[in-house]
FILUMZA-470778 format. One record per residue: residue number from 1; x, y, z of N, C-alpha, C in turn. Coordinates in Angstrom, 1 decimal. Layout:
// residues N
<r><num>NUM</num><n_u>X</n_u><n_v>Y</n_v><n_w>Z</n_w><ca_u>X</ca_u><ca_v>Y</ca_v><ca_w>Z</ca_w><c_u>X</c_u><c_v>Y</c_v><c_w>Z</c_w></r>
...
END
This chain:
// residues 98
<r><num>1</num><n_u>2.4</n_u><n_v>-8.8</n_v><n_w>-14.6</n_w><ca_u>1.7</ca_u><ca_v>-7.8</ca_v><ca_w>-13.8</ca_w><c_u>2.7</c_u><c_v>-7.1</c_v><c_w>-13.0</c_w></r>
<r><num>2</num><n_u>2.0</n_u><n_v>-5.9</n_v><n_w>-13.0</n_w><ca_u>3.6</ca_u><ca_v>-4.6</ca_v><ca_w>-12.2</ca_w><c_u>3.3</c_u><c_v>-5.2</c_v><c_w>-10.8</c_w></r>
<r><num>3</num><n_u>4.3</n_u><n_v>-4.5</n_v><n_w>-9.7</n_w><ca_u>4.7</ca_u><ca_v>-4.8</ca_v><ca_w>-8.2</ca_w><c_u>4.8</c_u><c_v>-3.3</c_v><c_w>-7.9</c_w></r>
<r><num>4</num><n_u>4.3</n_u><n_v>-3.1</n_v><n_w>-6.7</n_w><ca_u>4.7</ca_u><ca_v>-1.9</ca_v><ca_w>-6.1</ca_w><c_u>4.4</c_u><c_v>-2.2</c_v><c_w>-4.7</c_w></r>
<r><num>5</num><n_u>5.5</n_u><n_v>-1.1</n_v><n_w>-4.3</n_w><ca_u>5.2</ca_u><ca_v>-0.9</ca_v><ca_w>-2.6</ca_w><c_u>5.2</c_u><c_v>0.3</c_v><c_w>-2.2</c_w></r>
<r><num>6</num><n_u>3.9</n_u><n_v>0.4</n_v><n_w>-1.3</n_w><ca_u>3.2</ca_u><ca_v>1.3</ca_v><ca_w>-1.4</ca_w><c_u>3.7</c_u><c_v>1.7</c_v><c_w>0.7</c_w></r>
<r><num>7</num><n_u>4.2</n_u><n_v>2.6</n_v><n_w>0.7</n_w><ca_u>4.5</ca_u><ca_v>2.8</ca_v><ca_w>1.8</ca_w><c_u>3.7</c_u><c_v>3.7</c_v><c_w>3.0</c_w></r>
<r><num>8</num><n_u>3.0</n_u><n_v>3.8</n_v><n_w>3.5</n_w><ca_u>1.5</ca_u><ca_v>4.3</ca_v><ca_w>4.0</ca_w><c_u>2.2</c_u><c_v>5.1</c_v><c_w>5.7</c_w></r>
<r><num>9</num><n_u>1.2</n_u><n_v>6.2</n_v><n_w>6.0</n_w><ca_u>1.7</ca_u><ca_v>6.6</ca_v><ca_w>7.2</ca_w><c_u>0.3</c_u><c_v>7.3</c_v><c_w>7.6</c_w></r>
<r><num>10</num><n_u>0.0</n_u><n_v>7.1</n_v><n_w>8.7</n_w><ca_u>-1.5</ca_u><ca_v>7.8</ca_v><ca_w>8.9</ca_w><c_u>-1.3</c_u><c_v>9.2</c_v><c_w>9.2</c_w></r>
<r><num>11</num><n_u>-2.1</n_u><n_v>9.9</n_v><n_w>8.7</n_w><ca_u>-2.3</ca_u><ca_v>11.9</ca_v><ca_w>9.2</ca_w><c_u>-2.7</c_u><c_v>12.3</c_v><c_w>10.3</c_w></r>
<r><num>12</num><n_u>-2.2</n_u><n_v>12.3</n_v><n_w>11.4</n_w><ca_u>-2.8</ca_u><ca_v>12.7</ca_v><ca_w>12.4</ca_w><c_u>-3.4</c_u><c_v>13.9</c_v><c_w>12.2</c_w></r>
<r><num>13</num><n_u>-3.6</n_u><n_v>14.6</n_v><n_w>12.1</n_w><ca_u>-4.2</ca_u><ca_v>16.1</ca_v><ca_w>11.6</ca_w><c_u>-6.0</c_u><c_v>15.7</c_v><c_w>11.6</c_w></r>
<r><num>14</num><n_u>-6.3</n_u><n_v>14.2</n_v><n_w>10.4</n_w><ca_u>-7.2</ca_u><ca_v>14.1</ca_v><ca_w>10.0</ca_w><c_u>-7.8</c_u><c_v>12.9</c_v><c_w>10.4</c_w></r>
<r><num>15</num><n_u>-7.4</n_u><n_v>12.0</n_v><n_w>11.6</n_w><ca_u>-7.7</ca_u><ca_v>10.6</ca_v><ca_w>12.1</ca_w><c_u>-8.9</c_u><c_v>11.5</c_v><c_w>13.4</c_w></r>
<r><num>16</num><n_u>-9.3</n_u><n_v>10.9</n_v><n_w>13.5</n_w><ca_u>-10.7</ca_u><ca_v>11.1</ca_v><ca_w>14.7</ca_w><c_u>-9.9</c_u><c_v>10.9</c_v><c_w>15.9</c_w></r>
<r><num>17</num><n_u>-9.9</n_u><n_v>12.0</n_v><n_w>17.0</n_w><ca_u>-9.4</ca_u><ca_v>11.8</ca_v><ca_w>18.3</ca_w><c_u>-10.4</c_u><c_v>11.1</c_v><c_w>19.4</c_w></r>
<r><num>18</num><n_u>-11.6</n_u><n_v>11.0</n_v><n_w>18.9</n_w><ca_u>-12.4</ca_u><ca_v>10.1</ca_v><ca_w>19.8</ca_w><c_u>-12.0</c_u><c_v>8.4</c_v><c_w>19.5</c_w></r>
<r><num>19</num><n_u>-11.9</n_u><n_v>7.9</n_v><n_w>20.7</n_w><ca_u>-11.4</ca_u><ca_v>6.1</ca_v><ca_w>20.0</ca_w><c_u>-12.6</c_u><c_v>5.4</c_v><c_w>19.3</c_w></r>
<r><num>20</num><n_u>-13.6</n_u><n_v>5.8</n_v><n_w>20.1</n_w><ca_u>-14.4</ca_u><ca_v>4.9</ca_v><ca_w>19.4</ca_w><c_u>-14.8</c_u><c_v>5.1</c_v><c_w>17.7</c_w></r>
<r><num>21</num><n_u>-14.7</n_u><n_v>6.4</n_v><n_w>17.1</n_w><ca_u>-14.4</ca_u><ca_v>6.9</ca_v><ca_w>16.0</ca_w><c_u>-13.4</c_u><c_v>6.3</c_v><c_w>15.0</c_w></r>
<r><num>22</num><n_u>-12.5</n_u><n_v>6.5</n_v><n_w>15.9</n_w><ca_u>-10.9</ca_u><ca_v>5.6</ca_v><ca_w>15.3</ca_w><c_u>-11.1</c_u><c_v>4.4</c_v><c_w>14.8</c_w></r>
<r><num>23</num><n_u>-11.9</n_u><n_v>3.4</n_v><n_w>15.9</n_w><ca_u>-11.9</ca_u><ca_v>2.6</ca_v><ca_w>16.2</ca_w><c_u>-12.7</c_u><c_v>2.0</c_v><c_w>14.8</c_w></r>
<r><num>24</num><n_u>-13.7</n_u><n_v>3.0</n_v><n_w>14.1</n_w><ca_u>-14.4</ca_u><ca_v>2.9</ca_v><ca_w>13.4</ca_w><c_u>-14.2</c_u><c_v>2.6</c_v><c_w>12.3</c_w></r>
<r><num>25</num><n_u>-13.1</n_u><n_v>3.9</n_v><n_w>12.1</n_w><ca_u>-12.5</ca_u><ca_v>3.7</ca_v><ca_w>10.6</ca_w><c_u>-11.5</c_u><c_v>3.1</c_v><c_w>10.2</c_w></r>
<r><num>26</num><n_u>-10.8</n_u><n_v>2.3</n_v><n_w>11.3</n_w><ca_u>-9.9</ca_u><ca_v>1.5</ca_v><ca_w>11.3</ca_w><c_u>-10.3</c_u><c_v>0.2</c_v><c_w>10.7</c_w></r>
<r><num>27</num><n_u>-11.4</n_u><n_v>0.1</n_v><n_w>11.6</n_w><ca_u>-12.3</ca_u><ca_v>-1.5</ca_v><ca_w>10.9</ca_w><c_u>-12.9</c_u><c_v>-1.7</c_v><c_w>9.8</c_w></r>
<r><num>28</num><n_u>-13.0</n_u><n_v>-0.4</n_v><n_w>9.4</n_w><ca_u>-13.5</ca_u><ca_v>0.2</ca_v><ca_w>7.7</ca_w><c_u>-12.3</c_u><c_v>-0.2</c_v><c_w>7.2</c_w></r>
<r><num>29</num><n_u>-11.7</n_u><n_v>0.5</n_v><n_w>7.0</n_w><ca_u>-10.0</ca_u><ca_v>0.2</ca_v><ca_w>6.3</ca_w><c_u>-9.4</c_u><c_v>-1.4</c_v><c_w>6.3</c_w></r>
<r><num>30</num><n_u>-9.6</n_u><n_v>-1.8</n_v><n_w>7.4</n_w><ca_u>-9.4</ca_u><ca_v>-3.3</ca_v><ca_w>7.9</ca_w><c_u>-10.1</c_u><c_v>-4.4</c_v><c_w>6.6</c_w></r>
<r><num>31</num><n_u>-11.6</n_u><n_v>-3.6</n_v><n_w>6.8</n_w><ca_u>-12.6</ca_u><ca_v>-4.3</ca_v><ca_w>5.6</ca_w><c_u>-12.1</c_u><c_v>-4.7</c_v><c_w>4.4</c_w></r>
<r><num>32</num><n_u>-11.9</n_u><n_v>-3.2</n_v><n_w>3.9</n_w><ca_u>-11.5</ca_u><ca_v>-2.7</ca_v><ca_w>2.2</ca_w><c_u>-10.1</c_u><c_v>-3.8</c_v><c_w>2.0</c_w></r>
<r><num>33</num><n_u>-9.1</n_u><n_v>-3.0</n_v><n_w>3.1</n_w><ca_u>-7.6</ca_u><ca_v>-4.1</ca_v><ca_w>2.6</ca_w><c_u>-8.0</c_u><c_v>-5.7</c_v><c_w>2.6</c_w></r>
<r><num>34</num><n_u>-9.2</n_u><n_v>-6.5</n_v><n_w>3.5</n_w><ca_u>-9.5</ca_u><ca_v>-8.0</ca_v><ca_w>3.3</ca_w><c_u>-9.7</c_u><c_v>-7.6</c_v><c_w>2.0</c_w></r>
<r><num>35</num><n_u>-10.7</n_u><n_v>-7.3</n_v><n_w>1.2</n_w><ca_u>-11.3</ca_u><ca_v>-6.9</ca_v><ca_w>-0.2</ca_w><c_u>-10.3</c_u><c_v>-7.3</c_v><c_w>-1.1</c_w></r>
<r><num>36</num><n_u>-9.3</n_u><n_v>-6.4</n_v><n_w>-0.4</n_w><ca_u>-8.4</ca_u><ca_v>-6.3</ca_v><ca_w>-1.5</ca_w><c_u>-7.8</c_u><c_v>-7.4</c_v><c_w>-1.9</c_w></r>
<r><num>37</num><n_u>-7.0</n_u><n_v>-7.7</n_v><n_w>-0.4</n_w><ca_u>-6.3</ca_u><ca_v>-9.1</ca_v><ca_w>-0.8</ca_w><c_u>-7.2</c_u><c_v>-10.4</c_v><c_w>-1.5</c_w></r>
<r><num>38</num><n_u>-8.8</n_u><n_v>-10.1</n_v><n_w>-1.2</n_w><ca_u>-9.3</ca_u><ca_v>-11.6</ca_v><ca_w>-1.9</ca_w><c_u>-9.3</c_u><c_v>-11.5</c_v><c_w>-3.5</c_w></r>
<r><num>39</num><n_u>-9.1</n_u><n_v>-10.2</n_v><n_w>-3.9</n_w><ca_u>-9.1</ca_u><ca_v>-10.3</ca_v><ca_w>-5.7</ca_w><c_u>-8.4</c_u><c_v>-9.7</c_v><c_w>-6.1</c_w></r>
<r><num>40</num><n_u>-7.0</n_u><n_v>-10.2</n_v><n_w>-5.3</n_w><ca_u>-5.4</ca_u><ca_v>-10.4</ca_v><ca_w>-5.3</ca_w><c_u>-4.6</c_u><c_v>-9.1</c_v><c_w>-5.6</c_w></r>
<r><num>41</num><n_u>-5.2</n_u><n_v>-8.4</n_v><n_w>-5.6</n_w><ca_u>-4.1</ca_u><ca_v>-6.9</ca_v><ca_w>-5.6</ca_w><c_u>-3.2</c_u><c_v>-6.4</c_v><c_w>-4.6</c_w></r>
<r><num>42</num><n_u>-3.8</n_u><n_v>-6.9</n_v><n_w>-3.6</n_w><ca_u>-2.9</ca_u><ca_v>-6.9</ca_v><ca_w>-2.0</ca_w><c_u>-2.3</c_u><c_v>-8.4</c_v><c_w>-2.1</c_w></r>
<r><num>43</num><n_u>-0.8</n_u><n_v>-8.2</n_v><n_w>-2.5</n_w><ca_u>-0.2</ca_u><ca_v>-9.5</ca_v><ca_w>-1.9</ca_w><c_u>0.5</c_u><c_v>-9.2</c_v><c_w>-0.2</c_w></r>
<r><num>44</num><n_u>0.0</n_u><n_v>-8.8</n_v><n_w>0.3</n_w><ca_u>1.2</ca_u><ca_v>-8.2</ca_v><ca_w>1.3</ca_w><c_u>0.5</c_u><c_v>-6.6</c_v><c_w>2.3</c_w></r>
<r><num>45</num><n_u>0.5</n_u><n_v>-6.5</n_v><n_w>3.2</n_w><ca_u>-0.2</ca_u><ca_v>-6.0</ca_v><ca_w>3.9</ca_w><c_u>0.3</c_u><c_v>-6.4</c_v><c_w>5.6</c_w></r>
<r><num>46</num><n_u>1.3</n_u><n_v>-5.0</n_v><n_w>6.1</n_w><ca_u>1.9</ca_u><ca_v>-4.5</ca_v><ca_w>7.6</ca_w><c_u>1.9</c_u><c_v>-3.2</c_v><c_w>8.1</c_w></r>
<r><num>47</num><n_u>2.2</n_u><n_v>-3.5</n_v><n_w>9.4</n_w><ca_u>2.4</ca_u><ca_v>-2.4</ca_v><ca_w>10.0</ca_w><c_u>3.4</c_u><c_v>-2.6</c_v><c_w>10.5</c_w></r>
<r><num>48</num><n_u>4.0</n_u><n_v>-1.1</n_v><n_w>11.2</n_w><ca_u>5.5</ca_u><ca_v>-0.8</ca_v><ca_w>11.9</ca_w><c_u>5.2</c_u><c_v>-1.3</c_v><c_w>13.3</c_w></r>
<r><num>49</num><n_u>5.6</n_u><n_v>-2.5</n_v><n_w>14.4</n_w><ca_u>5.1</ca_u><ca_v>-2.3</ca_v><ca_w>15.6</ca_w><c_u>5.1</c_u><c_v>-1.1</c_v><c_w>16.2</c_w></r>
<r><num>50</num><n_u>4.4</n_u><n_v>-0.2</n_v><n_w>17.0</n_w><ca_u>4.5</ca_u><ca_v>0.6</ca_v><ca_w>17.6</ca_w><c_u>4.3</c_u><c_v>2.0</c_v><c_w>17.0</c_w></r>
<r><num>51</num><n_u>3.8</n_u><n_v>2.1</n_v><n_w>15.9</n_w><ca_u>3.8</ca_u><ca_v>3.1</ca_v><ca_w>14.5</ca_w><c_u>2.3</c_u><c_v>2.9</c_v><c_w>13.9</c_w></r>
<r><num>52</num><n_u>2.0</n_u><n_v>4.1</n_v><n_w>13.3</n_w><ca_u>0.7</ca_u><ca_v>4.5</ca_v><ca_w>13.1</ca_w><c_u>1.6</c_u><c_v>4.1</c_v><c_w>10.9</c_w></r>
<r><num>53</num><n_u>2.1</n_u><n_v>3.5</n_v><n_w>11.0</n_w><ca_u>2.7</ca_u><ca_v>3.2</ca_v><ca_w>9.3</ca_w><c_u>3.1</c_u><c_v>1.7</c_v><c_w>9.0</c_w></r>
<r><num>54</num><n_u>2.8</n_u><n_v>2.0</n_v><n_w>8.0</n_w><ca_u>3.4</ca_u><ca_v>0.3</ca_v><ca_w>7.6</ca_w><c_u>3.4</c_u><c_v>0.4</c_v><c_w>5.9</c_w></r>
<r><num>55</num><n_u>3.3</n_u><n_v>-0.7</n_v><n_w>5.4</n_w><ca_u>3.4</ca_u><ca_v>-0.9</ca_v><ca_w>4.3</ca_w><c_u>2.6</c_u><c_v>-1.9</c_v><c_w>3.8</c_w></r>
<r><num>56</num><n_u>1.8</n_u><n_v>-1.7</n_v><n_w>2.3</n_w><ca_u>1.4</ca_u><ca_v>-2.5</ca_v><ca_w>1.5</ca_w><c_u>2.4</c_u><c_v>-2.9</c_v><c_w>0.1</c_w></r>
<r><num>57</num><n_u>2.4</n_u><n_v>-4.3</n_v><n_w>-0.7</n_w><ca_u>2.8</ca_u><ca_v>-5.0</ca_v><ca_w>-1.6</ca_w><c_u>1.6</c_u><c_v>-5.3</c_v><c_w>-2.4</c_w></r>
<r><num>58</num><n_u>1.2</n_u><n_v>-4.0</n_v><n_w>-3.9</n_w><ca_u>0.3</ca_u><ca_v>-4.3</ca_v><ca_w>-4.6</ca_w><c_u>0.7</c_u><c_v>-5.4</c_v><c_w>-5.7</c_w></r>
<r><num>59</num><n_u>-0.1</n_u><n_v>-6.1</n_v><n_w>-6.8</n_w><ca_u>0.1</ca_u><ca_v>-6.3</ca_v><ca_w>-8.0</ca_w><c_u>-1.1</c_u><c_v>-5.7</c_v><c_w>-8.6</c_w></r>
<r><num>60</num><n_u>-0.1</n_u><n_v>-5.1</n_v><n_w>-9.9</n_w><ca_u>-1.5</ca_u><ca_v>-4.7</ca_v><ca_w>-10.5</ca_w><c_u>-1.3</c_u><c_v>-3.6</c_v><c_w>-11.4</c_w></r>
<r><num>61</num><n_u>-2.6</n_u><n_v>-2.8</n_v><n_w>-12.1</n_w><ca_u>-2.2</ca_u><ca_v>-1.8</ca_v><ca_w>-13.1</ca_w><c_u>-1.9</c_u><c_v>-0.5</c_v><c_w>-12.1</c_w></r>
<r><num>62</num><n_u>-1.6</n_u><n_v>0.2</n_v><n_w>-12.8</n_w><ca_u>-1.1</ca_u><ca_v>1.7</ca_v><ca_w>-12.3</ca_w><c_u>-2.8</c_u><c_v>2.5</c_v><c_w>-11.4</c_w></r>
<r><num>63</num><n_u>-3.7</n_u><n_v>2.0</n_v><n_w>-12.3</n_w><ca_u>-5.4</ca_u><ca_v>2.7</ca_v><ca_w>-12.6</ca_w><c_u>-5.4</c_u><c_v>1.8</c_v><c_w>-11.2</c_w></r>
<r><num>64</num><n_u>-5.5</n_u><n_v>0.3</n_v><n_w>-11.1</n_w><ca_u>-5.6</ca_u><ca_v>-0.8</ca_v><ca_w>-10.0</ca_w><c_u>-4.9</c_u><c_v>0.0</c_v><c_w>-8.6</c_w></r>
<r><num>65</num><n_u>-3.6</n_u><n_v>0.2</n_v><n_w>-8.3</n_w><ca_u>-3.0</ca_u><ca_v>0.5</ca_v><ca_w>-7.4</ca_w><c_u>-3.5</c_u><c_v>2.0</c_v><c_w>-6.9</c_w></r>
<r><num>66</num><n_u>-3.6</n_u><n_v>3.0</n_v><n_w>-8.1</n_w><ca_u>-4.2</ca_u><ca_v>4.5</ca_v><ca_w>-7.4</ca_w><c_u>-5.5</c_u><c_v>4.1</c_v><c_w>-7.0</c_w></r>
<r><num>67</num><n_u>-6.5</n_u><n_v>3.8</n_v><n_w>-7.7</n_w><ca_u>-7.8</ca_u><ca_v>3.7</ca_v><ca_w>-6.8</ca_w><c_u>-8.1</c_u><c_v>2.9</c_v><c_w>-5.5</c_w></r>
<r><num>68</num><n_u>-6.8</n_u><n_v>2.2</n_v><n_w>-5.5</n_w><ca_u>-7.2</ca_u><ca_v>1.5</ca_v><ca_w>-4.2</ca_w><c_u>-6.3</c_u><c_v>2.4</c_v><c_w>-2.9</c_w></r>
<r><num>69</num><n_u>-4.8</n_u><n_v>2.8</n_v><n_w>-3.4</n_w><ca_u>-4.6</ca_u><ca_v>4.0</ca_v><ca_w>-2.5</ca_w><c_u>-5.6</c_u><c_v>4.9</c_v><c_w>-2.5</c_w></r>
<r><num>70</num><n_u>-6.2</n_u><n_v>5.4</n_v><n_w>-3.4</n_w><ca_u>-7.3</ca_u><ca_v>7.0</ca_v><ca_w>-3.3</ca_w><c_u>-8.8</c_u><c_v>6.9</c_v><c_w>-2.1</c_w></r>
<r><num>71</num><n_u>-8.9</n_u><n_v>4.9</n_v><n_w>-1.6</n_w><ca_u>-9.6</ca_u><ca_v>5.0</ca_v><ca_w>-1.0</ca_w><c_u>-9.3</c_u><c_v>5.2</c_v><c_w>0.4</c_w></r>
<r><num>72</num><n_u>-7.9</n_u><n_v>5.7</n_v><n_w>0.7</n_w><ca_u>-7.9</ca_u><ca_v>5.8</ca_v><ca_w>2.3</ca_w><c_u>-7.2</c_u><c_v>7.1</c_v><c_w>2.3</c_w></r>
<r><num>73</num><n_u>-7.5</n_u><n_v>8.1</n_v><n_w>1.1</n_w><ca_u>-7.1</ca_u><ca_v>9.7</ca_v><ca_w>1.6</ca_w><c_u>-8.4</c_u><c_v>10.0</c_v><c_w>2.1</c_w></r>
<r><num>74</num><n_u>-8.6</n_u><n_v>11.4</n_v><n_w>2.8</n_w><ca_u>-7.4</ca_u><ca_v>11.7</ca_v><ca_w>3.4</ca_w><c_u>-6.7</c_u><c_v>11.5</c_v><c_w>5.0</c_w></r>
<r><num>75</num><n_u>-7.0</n_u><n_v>10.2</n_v><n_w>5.3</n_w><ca_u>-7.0</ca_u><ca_v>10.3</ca_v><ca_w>6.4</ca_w><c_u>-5.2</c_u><c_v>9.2</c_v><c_w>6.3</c_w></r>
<r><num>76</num><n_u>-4.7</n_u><n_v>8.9</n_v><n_w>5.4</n_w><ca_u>-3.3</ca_u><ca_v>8.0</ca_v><ca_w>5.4</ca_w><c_u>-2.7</c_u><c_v>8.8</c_v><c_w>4.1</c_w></r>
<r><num>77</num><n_u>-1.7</n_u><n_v>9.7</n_v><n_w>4.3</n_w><ca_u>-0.2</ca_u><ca_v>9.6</ca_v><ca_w>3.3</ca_w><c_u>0.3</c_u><c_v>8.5</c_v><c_w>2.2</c_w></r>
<r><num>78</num><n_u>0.6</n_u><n_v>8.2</n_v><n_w>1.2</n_w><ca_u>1.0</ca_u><ca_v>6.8</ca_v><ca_w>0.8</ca_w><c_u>2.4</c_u><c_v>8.0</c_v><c_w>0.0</c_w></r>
<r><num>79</num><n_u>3.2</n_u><n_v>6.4</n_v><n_w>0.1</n_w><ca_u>4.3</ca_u><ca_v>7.0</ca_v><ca_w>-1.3</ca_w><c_u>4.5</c_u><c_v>5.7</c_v><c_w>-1.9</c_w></r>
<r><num>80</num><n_u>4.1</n_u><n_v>5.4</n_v><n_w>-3.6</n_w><ca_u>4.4</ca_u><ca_v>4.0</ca_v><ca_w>-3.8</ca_w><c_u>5.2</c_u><c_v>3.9</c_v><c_w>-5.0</c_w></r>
<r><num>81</num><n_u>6.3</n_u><n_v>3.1</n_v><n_w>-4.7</n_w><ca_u>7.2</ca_u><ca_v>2.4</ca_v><ca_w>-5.9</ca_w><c_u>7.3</c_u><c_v>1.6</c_v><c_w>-6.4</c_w></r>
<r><num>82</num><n_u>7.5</n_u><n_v>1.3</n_v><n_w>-7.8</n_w><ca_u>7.6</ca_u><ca_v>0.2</ca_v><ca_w>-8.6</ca_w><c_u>8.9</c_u><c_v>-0.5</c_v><c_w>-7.9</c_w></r>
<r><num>83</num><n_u>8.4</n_u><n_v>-1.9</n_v><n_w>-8.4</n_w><ca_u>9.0</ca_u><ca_v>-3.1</ca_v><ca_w>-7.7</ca_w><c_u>10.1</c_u><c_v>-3.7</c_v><c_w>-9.0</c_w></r>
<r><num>84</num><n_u>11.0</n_u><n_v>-4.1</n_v><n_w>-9.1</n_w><ca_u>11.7</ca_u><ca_v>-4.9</ca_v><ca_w>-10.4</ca_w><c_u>11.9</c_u><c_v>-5.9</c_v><c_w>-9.5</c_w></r>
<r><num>85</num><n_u>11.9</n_u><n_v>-7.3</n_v><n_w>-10.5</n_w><ca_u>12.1</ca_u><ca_v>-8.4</ca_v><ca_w>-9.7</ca_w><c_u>13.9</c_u><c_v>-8.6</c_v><c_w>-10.0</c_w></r>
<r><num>86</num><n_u>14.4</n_u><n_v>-9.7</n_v><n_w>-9.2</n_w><ca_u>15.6</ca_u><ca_v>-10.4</ca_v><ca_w>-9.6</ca_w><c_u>15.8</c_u><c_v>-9.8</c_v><c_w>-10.6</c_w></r>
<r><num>87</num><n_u>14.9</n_u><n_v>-11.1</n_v><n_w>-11.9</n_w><ca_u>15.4</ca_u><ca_v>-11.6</ca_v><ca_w>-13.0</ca_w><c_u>15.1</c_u><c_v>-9.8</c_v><c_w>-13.6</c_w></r>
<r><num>88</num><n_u>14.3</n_u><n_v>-8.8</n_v><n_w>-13.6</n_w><ca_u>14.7</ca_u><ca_v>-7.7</ca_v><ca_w>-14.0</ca_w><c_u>15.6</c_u><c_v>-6.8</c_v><c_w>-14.3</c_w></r>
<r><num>89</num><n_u>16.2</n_u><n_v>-7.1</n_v><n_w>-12.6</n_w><ca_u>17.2</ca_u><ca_v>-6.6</ca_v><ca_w>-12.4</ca_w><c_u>18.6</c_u><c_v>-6.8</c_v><c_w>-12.9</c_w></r>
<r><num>90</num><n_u>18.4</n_u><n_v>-8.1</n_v><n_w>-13.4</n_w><ca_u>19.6</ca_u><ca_v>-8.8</ca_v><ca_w>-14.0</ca_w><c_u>19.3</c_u><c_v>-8.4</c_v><c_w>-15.5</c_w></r>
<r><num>91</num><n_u>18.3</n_u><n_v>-8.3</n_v><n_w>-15.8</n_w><ca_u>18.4</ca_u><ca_v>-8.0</ca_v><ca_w>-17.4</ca_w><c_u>19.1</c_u><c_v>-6.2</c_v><c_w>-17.4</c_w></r>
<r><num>92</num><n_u>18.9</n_u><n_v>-5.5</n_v><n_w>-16.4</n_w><ca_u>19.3</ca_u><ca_v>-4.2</ca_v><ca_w>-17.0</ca_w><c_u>20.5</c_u><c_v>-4.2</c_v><c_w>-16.5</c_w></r>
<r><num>93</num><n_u>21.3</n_u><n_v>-4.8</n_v><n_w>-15.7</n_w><ca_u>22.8</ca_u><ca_v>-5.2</ca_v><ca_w>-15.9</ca_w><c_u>23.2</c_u><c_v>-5.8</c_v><c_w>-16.8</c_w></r>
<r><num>94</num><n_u>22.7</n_u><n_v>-6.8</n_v><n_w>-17.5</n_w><ca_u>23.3</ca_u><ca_v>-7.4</ca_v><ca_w>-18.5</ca_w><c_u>23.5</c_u><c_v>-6.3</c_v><c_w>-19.9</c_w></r>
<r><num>95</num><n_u>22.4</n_u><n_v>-5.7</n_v><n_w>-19.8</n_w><ca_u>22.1</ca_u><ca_v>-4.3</ca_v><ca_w>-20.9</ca_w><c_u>23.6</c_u><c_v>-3.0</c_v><c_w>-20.6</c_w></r>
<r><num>96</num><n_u>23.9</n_u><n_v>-3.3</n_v><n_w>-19.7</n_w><ca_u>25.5</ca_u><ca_v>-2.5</ca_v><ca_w>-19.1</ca_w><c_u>26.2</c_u><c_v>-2.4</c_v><c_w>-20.4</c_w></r>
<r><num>97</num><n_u>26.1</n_u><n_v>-3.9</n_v><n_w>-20.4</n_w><ca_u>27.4</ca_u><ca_v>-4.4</ca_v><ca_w>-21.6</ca_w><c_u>27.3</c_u><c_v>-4.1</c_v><c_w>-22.8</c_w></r>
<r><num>98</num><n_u>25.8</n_u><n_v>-3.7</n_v><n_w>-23.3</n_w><ca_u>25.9</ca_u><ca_v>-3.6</ca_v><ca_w>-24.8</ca_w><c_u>26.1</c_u><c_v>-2.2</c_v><c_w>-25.4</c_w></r>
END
């Protein structure tokens, strides 16, 4: 199964300036990412102290990882990269040589 990290930053433009609002959709989002991680697509799930950003560590298909980003536009930015492990990374060096 692919790896990606999914690097997230919230929109201020489009976050609710009332707290209790915030407050709202925060705990919504809070929900969906538990969700997530129970039927394992979220291995991994932070924030920056002090930062409206953080980062998610999906596994999963390409279809798996956009619809679960597509559920927190437009109020969060994402940018997410495929992950190569080690042993990946060692195979396309070894591939150097041939």
């Amino acid at each position: 199964m692919a790896r990606y990290l999914a690097l997230w930053e919230a929109d201020y433009a489009k976050l609710p300036t009332d707290p209790k609002e915030r407050r709202s959709g925060y705990e919504e989002a809070i929900d969906f990412l538990k969700q997530e991680m129970k039927k394992g697509l979220i291995k991994d799930w932070g924030s920056f102290v002090g930062t409206t950003n953080g980062f998610i560590i999906y596994e999963g298909t390409e279809v798996e990882v956009g619809n679960s980003v597509q559920h927190f536009v437009p109020f969060y930015i994402f940018k997410v990269y495929p992950i190569s492990s080690l042993e990946q990374t060692e195979e396309v060096t070894k591939a150097l040589s041939k």
